[in-house]
C-alpha positions in Angstrom: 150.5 39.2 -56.8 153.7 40.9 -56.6 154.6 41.8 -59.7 152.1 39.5 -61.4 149.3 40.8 -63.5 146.3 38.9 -62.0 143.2 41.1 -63.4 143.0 43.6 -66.5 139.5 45.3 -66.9 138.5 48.6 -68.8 135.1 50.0 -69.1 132.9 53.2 -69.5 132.0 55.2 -66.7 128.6 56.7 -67.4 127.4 56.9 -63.9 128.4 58.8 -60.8 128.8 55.6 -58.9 129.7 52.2 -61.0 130.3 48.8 -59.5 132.3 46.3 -60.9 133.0 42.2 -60.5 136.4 41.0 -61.8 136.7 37.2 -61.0 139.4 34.8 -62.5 139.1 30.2 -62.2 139.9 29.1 -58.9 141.8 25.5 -60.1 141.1 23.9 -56.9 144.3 23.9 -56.1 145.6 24.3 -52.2 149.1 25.4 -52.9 147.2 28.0 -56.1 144.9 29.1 -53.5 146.9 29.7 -49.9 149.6 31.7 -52.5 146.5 34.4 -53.3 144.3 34.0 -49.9 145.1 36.3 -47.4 145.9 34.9 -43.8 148.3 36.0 -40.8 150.7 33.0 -42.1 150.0 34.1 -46.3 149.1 37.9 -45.9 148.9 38.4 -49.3 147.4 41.9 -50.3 146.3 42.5 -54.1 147.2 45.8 -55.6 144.7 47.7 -57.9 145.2 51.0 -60.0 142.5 52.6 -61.0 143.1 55.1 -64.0 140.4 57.5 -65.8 140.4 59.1 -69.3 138.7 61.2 -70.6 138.9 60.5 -74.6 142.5 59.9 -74.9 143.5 62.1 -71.8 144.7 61.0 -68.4 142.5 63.0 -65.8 143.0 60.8 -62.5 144.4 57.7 -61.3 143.5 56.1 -57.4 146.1 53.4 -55.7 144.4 50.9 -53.4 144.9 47.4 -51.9 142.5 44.6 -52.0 142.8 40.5 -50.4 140.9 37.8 -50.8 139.6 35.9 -47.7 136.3 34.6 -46.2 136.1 34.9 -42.4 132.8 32.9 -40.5 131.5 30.4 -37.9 130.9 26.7 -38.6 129.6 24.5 -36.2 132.6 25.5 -32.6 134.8 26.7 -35.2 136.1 30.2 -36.1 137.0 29.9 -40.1 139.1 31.7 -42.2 139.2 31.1 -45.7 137.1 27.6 -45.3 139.5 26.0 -42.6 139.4 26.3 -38.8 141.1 28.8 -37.7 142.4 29.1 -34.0 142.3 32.3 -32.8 145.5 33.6 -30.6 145.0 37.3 -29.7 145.9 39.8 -27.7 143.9 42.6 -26.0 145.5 45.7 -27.3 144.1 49.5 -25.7 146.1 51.3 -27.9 147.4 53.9 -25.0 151.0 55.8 -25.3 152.5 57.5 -22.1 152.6 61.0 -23.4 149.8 61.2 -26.0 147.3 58.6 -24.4 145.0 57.9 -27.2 147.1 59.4 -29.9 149.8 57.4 -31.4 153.0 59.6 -31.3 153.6 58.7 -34.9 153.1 56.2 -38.0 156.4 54.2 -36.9 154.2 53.7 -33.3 151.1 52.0 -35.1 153.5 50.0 -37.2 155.6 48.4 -33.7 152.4 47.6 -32.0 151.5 45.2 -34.7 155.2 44.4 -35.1 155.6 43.2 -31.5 152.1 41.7 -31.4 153.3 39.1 -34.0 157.3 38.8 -32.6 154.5 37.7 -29.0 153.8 35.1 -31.4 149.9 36.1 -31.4 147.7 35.9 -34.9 145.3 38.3 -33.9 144.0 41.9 -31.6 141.2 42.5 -29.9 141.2 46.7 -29.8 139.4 47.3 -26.3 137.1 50.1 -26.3 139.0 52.3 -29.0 138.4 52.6 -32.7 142.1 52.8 -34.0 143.6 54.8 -36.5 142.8 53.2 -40.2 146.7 53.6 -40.2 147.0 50.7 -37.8 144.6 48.4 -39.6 146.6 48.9 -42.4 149.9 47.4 -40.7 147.3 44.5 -39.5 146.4 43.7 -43.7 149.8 44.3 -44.1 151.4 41.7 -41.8 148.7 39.5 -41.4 147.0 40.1 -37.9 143.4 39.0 -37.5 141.6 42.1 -35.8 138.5 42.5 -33.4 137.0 45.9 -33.6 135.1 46.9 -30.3 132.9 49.9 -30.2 133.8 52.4 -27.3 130.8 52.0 -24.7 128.5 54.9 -23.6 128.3 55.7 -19.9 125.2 54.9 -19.6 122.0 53.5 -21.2 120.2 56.6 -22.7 118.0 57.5 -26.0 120.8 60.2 -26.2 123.3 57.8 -26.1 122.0 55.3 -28.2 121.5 57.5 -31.1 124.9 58.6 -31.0 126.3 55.1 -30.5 124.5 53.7 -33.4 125.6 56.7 -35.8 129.3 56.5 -35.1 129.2 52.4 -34.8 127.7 52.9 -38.2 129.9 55.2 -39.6 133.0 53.2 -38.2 131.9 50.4 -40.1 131.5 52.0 -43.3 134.8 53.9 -42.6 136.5 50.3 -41.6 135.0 47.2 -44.3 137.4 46.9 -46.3 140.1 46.0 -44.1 140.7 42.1 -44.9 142.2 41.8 -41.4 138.6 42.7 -39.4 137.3 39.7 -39.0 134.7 40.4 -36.1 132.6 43.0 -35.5 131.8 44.0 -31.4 129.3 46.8 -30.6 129.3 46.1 -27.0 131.4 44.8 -24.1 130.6 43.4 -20.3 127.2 44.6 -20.3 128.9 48.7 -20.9 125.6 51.0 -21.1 123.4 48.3 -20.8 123.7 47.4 -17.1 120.0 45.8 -16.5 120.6 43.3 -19.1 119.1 40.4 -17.3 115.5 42.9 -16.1 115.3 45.3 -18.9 114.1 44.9 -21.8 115.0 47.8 -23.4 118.9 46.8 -22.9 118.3 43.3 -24.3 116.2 44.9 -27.4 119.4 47.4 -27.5 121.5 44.8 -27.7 119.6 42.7 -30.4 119.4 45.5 -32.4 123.0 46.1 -32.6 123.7 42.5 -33.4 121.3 42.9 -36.4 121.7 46.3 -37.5 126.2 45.3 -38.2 124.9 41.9 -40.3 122.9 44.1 -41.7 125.7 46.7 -42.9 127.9 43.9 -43.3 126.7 40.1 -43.7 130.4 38.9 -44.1 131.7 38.6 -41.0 130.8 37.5 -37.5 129.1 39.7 -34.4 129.7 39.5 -31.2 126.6 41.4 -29.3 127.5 42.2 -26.1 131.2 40.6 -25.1 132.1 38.5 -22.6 128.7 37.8 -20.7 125.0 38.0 -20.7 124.6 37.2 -24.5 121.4 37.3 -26.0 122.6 38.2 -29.5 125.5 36.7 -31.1 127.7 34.9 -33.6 130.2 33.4 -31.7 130.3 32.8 -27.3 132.7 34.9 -25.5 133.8 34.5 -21.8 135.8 36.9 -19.7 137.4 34.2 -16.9 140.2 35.3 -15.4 141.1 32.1 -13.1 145.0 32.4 -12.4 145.1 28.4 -12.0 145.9 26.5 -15.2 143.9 23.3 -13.8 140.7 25.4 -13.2 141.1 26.6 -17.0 142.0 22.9 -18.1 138.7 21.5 -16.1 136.4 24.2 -17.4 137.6 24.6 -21.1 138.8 21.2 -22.2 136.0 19.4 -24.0 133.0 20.8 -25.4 130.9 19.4 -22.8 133.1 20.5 -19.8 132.5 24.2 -21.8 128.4 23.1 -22.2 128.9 23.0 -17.9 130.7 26.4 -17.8 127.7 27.8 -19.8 124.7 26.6 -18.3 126.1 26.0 -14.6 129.1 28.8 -14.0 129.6 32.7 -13.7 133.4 33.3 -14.2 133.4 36.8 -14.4 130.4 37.0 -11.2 127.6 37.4 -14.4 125.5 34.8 -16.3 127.5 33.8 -19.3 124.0 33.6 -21.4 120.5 35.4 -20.6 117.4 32.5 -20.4 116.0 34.1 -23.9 118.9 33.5 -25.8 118.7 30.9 -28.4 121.9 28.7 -28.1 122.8 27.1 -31.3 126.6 25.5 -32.0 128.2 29.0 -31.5 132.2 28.6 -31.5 132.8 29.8 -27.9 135.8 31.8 -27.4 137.9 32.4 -24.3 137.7 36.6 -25.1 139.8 37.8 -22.2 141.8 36.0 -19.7 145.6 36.4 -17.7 145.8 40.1 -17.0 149.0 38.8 -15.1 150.6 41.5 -13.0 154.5 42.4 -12.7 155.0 44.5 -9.3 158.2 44.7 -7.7 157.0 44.6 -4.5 153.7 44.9 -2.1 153.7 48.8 -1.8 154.2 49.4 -5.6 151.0 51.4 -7.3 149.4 49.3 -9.7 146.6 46.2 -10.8 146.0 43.0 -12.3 144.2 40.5 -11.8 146.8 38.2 -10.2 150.2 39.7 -9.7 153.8 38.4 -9.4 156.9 40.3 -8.6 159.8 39.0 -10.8 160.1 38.9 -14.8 160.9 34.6 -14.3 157.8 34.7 -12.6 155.6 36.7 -14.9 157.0 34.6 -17.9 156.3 30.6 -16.0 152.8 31.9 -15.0 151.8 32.9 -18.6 153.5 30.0 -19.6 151.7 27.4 -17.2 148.1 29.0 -18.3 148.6 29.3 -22.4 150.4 25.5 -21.8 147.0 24.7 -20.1 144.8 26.6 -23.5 146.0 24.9 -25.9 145.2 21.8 -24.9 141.8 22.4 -24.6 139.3 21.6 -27.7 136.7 23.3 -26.3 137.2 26.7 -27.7 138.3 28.3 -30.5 140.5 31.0 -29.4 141.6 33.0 -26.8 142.2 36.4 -26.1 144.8 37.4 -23.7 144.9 40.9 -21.7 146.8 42.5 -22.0 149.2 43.5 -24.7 150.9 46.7 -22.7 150.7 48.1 -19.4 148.0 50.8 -19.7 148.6 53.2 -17.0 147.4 51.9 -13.1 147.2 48.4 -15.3 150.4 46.7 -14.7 149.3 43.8 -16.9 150.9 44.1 -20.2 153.8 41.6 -21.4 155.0 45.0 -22.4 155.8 48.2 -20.2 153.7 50.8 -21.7 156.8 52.2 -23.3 156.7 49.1 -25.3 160.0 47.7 -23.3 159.4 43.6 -23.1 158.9 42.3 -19.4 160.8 39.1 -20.8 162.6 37.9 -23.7 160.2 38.1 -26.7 160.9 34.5 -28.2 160.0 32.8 -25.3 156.7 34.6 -24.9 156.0 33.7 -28.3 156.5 29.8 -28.2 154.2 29.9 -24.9 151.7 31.9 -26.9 151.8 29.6 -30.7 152.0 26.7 -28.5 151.5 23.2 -29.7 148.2 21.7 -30.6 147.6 18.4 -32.2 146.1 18.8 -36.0 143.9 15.6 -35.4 141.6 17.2 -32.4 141.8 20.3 -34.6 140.2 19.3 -37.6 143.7 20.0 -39.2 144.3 23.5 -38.9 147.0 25.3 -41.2 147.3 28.2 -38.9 147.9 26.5 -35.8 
């Protein structure tokens, strides 16, 4: 850690491909372990060299990064590391004005994930893009908690399912060893699968998916299909985009107001869980909600879900909804939409220059908030 030697190990390579374990004690020791865990308030990142002789001579040497941290599901809790873990993201499209997709440069990746944590959130969701490793490095680097989303097909197709399963495949492989992932999403709102509920083929689709990324990687959680229509996955996601922070209160603040919203209600006009799927004690997670629009007036271009026309405005709503999250214990995590204005989507706390709608700080102590440890379980990262 640092400058601290924390692993020495030399060996033989007599293979083309060798694998190696290096472990040291664990002394059971909180302070000992949150200095060496990585996590977005300890984002601690272990350095390795990797140097090869040949006899005596120096042929090759690798420099990498490594972290230590579990990520999983127990009971309605997201954990990280062996503690609940509330999540706080933001939805994050990863579009630039001039070179859409593209980031313009490094220094662009590195300010998204700077401002996403000046917002005050601990985690992305990446909608519908897989980003630029570069940007999951600022993520390991800073300690942001990270959703990757497979981009959907257009429609449902044995064309475009072998493709989608090849590059979801290869974008895993390319992607595992980023300690900030910490979810895995090959589909979202029912994209490419639109006959969930009467075909079966979609819901096979989507089953296989779920199975085939715990199959590739058994470490971290899967969400099948977000924000409706489940029939496959780790933890429950819901898209609800109610503007009024008592309709989010009523619906989200106990587990068995939530048990209501998922048997009874269709926030986003869908079924939040297909009659086949097995519902066990799934963390349910609030995936995308706000999308709070800044238009200056009625005749300006531009969408969101609800819309206000001043910055004061923009800054009580979102304070009056997130005031209203976080003092629900029914979920574990929200995911707010969205982190810039993308285009006709006048929704970002940002412009989509990256120019703040409102002063940063205060953003940020609507978005931390302030939750009670005791109806928490006692959560370090809240």
């Amino acid at each position: 850690h640092g400058t601290h030697l924390i692993a020495d190990d030399r060996y033989a390579v007599a293979t083309q491909e060798l694998g190696r374990r290096i472990s040291f004690a664990d002394p059971g020791i909180d302070d000992w372990r949150n200095h060496f865990v990585w996590s977005p308030s300890h984002p601690t990142l272990v350095e390795a060299e990797l140097e090869l002789y040949v006899g005596e001579r120096h042929v090759d040497s690798v420099w990498s990064y490594t972290a230590l941290r579990s990520v999983g599901v127990q009971g309605n809790r997201f954990m990280l590391n062996g503690r609940p873990f509330f999540l706080k993201m933001v939805l994050d499209q990863g579009y630039w004005p001039d070179t859409h997709l593209a980031p313009p440069d490094v220094a662009a990746l590195r300010r998204d994930v700077e401002l996403t944590v000046a917002l005050g959130f601990n985690g992305v969701r990446k909608h519908q893009k897989l980003e630029d490793p570069r940007w999951l490095f600022f993520c390991d680097l800073y300690g942001v908690v990270v959703w990757v989303e497979m981009p959907s097909s257009y429609r449902f197709s044995s064309t475009a399912v072998q493709r989608l399963v090849a590059e979801w495949t290869e974008a895993i492989r390319r992607d595992v060893s980023h300690p900030c992932i910490c979810a895995w999403v090959p589909l979202n709102e029912s994209w490419g699968v639109p006959d969930l509920p009467t075909n079966p083929a979609h819901r096979d689709y989507v089953r296989a998916l779920y199975h085939l990324t715990k199959t590739i990687d058994p470490s971290r959680p899967v969400v099948g299909n977000d924000g409706w229509e489940h029939v496959a996955t780790d933890l429950i996601t819901i898209h609800d985009y109610a503007s009024n922070p008592v309709v989010l209160r009523e619906r989200y603040a106990t587990p068995e107001s939530v048990a209501r919203v998922l048997e009874r209600q269709q926030p986003g006009g869908r079924a939040l869980m297909l009659p086949e799927f097995s519902q066990g004690a799934q963390p349910v997670v609030l995936s995308e909600f706000g999308g709070i629009a800044m238009l200056s007036d009625r005749g300006e271009g531009g969408w969101g879900y609800s819309r206000v026309e001043k910055p004061e405005e923009l800054v009580v709503a979102y304070e009056g909804i997130l005031r209203a999250l976080h003092a629900c214990r029914g979920i574990a995590g929200f995911c707010y939409t969205q982190l810039t204005d993308t285009f006709q989507e006048k929704n970002g706390l940002l412009t989509m220059n990256r120019e703040p709608k409102f002063e940063l700080e205060r953003i940020a102590e609507a978005t931390r908030g302030k939750r009670k440890a005791v109806a928490m379980d006692v959560d370090p990262e809240v």
